[in-house]
C-alpha positions in Angstrom: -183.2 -220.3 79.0 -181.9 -224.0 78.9 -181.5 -225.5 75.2 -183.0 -228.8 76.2 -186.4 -227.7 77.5 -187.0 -225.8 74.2 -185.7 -228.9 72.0 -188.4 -231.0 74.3 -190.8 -228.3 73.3 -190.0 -228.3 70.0 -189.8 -232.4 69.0 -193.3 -233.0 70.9 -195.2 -230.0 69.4 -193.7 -231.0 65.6 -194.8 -234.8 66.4 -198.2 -233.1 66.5 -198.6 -230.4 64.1 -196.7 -233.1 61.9 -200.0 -234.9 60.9 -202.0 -231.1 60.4 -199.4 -229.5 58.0 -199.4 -232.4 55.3 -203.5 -232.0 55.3 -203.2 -228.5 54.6 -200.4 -229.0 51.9 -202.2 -231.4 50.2 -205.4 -230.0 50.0 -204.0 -226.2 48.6 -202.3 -228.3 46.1 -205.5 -230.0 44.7 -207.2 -226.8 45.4 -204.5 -225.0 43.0 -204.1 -227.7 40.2 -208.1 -227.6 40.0 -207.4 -224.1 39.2 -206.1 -224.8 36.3 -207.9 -228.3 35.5 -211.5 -226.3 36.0 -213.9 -227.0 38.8 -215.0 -231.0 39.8 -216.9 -231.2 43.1 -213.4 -233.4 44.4 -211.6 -230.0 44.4 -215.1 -228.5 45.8 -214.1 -230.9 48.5 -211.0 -230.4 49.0 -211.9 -226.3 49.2 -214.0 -227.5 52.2 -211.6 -229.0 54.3 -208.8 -226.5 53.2 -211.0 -222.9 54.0 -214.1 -223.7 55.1 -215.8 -225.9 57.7 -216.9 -223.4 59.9 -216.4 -222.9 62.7 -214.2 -225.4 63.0 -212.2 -224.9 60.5 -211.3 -221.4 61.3 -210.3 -222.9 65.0 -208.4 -225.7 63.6 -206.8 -222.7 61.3 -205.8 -220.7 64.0 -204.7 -223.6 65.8 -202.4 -224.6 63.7 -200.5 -221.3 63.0 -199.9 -220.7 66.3 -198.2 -223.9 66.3 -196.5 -223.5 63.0 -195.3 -220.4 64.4 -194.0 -221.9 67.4 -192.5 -224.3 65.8 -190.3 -221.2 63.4 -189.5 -219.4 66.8 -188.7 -222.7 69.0 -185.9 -223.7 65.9 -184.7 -220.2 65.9 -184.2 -220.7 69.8 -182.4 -223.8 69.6 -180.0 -222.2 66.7 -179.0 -219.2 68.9 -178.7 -221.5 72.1 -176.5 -223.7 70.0 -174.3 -221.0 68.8 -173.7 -219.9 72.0 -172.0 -223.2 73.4 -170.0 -223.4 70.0 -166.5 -221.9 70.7 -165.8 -218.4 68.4 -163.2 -219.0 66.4 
């Protein structure tokens, strides 16, 4: 396996799953400090587009951790590919 298709890979599937993560983040972090705050239908909301919307929700869900998770094992790639071009010293 070649370093540079897999650090292809890996910049054009983060320039997409870029834009999902921050949706997802932000919307477990309203979820959690309504928690504590106490229930307003804006966190109601935000509970919606976090974990529910079905079915497309659970798709986009699912979507989007196969892609985190390719994303984690794509950057693990390209640090063992790099060590192995570094000289042992």
């Amino acid at each position: 396996m070649k370093e540079a298709p897999v650090r292809r890979f890996h910049r054009r599937l983060g320039i997409i799953v870029v834009w999902f993560l921050p949706l997802q983040a932000v919307t477990g972090f309203f979820i959690g400090v309504g928690e504590l705050a106490g229930e307003s239908s804006f966190i109601q909301f935000m509970g919606t587009i976090h974990y529910n919307w079905k079915p497309l929700g659970g798709i986009y869900r699912f979507f989007l951790i196969l892609a985190t998770l390719a994303q984690g094992l794509s950057g693990l790639a390209i640090y063992f590919l790099m060590r192995t071009r570094t000289p042992k010293s």
